[in-house]
N, CA, C and O atoms as a GROMACS GRO file, in nm:
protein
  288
    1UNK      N    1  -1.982  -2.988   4.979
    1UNK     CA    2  -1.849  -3.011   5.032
    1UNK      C    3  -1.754  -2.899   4.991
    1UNK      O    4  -1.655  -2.862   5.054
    2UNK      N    5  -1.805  -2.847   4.866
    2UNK     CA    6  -1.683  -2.732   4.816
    2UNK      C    7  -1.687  -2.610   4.939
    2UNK      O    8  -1.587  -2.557   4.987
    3UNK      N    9  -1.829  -2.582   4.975
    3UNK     CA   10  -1.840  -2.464   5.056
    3UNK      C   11  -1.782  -2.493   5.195
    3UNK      O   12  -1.768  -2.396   5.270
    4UNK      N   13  -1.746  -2.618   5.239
    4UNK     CA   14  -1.688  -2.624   5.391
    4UNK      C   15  -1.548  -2.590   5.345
    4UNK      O   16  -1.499  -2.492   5.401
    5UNK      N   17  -1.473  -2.651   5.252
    5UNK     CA   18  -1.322  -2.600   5.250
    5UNK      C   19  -1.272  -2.502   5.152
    5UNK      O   20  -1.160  -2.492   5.100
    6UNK      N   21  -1.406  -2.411   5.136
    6UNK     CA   22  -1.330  -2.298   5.133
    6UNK      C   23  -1.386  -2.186   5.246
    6UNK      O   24  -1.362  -2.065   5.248
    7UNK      N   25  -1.469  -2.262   5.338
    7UNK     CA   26  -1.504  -2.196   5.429
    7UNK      C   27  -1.338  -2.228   5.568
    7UNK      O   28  -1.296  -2.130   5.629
    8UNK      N   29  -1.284  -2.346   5.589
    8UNK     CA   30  -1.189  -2.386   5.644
    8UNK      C   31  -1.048  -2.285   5.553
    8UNK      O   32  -0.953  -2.248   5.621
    9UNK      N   33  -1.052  -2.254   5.413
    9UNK     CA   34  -0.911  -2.218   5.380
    9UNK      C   35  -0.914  -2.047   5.427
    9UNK      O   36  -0.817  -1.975   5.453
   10UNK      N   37  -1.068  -2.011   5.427
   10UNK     CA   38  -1.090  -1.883   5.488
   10UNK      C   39  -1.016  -1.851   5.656
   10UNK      O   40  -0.933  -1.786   5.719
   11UNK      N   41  -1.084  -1.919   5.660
   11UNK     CA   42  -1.043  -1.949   5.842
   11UNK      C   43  -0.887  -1.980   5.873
   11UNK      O   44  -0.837  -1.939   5.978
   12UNK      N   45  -0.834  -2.032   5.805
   12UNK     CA   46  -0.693  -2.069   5.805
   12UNK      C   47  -0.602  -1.910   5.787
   12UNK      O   48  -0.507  -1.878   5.858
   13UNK      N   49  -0.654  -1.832   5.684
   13UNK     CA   50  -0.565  -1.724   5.668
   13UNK      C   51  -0.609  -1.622   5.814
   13UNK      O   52  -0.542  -1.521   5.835
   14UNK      N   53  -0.706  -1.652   5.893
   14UNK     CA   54  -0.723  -1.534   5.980
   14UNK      C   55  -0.597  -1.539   6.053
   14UNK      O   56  -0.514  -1.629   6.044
   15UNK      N   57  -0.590  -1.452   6.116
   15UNK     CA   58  -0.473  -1.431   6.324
   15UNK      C   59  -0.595  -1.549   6.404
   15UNK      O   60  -0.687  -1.614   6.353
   16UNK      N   61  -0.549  -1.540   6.539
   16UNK     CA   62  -0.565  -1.597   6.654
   16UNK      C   63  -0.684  -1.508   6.701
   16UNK      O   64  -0.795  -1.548   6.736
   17UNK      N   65  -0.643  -1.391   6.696
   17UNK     CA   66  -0.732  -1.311   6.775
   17UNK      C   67  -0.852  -1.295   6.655
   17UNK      O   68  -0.965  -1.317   6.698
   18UNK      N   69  -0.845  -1.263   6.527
   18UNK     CA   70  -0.967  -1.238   6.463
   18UNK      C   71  -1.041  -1.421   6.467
   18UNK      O   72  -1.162  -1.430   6.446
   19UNK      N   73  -0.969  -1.534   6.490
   19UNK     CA   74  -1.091  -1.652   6.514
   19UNK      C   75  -1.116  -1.651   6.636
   19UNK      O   76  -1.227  -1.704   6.642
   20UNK      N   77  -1.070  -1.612   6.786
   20UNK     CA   78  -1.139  -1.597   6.885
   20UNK      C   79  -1.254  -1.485   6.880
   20UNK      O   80  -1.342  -1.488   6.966
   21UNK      N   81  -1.254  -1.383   6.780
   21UNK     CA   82  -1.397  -1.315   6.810
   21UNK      C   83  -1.457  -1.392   6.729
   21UNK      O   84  -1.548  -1.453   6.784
   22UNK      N   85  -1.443  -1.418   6.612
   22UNK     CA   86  -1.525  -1.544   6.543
   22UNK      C   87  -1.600  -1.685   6.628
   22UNK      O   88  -1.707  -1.744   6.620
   23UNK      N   89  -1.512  -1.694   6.686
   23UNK     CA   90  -1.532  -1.814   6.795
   23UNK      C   91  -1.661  -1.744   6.892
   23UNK      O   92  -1.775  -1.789   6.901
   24UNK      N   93  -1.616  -1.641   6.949
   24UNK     CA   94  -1.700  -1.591   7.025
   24UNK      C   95  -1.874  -1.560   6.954
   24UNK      O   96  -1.988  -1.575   6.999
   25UNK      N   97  -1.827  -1.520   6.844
   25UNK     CA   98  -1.978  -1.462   6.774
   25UNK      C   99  -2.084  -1.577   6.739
   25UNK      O  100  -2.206  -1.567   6.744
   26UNK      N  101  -1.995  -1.706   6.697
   26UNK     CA  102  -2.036  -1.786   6.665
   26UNK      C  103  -2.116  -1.879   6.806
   26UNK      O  104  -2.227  -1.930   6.795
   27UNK      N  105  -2.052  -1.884   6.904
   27UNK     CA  106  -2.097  -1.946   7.045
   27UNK      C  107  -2.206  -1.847   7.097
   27UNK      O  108  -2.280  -1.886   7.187
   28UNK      N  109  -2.220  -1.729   7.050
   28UNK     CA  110  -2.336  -1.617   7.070
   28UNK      C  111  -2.435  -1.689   6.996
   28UNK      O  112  -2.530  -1.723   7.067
   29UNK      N  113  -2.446  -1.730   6.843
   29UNK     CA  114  -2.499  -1.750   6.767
   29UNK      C  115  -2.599  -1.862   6.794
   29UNK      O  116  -2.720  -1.846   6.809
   30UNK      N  117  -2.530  -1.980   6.797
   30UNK     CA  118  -2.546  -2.120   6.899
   30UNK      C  119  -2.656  -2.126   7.016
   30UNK      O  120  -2.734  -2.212   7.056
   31UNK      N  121  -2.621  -1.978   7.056
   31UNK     CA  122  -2.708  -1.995   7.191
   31UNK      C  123  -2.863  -1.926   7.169
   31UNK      O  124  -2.968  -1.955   7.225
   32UNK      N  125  -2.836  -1.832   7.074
   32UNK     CA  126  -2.949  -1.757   7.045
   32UNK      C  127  -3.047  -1.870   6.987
   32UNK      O  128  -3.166  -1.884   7.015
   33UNK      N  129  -2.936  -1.983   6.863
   33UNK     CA  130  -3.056  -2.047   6.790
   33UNK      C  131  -3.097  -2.167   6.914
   33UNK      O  132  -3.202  -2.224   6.886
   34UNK      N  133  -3.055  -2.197   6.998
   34UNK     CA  134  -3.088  -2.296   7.105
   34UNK      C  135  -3.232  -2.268   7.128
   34UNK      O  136  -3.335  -2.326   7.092
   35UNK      N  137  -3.203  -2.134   7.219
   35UNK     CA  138  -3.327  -2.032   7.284
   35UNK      C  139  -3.447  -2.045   7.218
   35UNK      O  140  -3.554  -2.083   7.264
   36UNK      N  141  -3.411  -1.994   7.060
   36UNK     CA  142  -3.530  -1.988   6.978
   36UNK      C  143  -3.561  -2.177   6.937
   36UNK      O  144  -3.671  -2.218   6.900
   37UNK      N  145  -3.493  -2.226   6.947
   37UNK     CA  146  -3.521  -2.398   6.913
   37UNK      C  147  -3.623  -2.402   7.040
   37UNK      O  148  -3.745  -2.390   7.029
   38UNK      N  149  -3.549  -2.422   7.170
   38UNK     CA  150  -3.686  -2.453   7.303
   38UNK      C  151  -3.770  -2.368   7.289
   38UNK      O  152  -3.844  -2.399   7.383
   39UNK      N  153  -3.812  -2.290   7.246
   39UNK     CA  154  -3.925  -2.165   7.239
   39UNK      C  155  -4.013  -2.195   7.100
   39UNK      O  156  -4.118  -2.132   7.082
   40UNK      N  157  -3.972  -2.286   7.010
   40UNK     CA  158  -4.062  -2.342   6.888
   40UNK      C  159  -4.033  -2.230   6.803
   40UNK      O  160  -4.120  -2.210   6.718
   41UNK      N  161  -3.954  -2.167   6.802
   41UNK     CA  162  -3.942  -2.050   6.724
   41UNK      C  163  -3.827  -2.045   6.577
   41UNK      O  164  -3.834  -1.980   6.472
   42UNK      N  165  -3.734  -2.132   6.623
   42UNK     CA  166  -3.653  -2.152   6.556
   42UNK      C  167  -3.730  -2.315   6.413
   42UNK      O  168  -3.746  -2.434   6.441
   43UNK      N  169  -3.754  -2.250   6.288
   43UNK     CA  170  -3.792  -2.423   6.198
   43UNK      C  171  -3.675  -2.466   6.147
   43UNK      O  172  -3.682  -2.579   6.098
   44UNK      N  173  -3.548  -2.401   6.141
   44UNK     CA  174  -3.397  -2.497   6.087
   44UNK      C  175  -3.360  -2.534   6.179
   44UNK      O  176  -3.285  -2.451   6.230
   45UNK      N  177  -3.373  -2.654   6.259
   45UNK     CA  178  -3.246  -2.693   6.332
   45UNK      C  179  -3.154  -2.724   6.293
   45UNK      O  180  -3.075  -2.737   6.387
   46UNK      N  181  -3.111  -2.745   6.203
   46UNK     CA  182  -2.975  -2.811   6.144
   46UNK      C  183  -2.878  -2.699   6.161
   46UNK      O  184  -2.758  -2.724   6.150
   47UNK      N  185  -2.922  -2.571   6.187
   47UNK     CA  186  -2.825  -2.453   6.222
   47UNK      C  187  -2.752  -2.477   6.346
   47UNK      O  188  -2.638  -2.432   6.349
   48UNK      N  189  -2.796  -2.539   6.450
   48UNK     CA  190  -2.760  -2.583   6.536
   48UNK      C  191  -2.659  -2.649   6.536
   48UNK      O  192  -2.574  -2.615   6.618
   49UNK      N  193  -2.627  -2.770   6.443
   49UNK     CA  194  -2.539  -2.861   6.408
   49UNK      C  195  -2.412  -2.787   6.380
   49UNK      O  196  -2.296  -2.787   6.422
   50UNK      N  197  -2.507  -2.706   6.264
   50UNK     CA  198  -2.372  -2.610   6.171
   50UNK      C  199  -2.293  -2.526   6.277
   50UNK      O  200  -2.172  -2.506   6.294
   51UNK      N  201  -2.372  -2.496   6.322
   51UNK     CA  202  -2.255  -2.390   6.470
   51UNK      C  203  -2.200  -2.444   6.554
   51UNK      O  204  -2.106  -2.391   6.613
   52UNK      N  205  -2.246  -2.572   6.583
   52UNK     CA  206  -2.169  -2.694   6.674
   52UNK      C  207  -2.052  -2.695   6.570
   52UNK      O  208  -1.959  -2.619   6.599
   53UNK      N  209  -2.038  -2.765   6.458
   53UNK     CA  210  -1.948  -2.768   6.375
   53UNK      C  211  -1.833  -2.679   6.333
   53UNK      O  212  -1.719  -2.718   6.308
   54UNK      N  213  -1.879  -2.552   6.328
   54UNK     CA  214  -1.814  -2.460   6.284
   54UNK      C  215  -1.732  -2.411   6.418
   54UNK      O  216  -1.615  -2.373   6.418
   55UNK      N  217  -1.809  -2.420   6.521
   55UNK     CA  218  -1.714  -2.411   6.649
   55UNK      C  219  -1.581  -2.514   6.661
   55UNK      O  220  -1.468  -2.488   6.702
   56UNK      N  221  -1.620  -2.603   6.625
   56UNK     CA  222  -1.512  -2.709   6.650
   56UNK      C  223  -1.439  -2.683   6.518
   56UNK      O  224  -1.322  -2.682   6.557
   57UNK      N  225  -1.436  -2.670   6.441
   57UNK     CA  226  -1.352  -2.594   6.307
   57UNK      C  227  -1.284  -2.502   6.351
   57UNK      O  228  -1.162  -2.516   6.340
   58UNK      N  229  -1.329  -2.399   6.405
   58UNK     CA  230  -1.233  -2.235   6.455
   58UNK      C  231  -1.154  -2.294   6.597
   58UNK      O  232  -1.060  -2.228   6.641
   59UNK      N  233  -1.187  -2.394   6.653
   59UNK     CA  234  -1.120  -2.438   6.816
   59UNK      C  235  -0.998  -2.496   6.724
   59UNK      O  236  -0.896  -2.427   6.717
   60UNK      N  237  -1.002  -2.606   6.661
   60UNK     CA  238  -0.864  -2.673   6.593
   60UNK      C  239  -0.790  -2.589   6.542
   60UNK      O  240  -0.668  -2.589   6.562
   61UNK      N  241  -0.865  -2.481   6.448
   61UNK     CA  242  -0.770  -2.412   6.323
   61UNK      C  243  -0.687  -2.334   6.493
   61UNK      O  244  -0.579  -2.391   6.511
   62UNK      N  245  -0.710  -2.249   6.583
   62UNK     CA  246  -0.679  -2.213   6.685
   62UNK      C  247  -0.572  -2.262   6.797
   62UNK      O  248  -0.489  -2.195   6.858
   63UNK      N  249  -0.604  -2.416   6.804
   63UNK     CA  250  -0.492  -2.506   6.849
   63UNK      C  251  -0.374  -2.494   6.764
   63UNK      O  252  -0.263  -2.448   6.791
   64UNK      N  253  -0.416  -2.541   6.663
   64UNK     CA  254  -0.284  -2.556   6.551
   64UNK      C  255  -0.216  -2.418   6.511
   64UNK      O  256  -0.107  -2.429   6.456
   65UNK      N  257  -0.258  -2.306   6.528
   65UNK     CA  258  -0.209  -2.166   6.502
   65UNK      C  259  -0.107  -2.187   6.616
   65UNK      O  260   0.013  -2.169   6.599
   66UNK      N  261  -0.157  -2.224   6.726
   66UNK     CA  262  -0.104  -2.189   6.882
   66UNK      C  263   0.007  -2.269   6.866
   66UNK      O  264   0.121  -2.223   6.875
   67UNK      N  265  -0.014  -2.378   6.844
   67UNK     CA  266   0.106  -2.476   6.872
   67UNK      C  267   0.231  -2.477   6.775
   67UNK      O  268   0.341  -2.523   6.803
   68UNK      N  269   0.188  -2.407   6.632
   68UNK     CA  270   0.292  -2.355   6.553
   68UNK      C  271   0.343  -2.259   6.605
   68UNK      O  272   0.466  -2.259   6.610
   69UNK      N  273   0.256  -2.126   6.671
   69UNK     CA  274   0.370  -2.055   6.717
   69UNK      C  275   0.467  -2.080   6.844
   69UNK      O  276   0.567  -2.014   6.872
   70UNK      N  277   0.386  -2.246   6.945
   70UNK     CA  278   0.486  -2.187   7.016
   70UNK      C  279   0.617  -2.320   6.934
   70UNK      O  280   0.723  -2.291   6.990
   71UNK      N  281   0.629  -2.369   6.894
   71UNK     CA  282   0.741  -2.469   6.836
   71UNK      C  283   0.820  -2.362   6.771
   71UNK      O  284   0.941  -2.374   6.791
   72UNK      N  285   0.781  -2.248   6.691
   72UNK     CA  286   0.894  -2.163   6.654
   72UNK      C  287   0.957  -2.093   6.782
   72UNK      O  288   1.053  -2.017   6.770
   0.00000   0.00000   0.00000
């Protein structure tokens, strides 16, 4: 549990634009381990999860950046 929130307080100090390439690398990532999952190639699936997860981590921290800036 310690390593998700300081993986979240990481993510919190980025910009917008450095978690959309994050976002992006990570949805690269996702797809590669998919590929190698249907192909028997991939033995962690739980990486799968983790990048599902971590996507939806960088989408919120992203909302909430957005919506603070536009209320100022």
């Amino acid at each position: 549990m310690a390593k998700l929130t300081s993986d979240l307080k990481d993510l919190r100090k980025k910009d917008v634009k450095a978690l959309e390439s994050l976002l992006l690398e990570t949805r690269e990532n996702q797809f590669k381990n998919r590929m190698k999952h249907k192909t028997g190639q991939l033995n962690e699936s739980h990486l799968i999860t983790i990048d599902r997860k971590k996507i939806a981590q960088i989408k919120t921290i992203i909302n909430e950046k957005k919506s603070e800036e536009a209320s100022t």
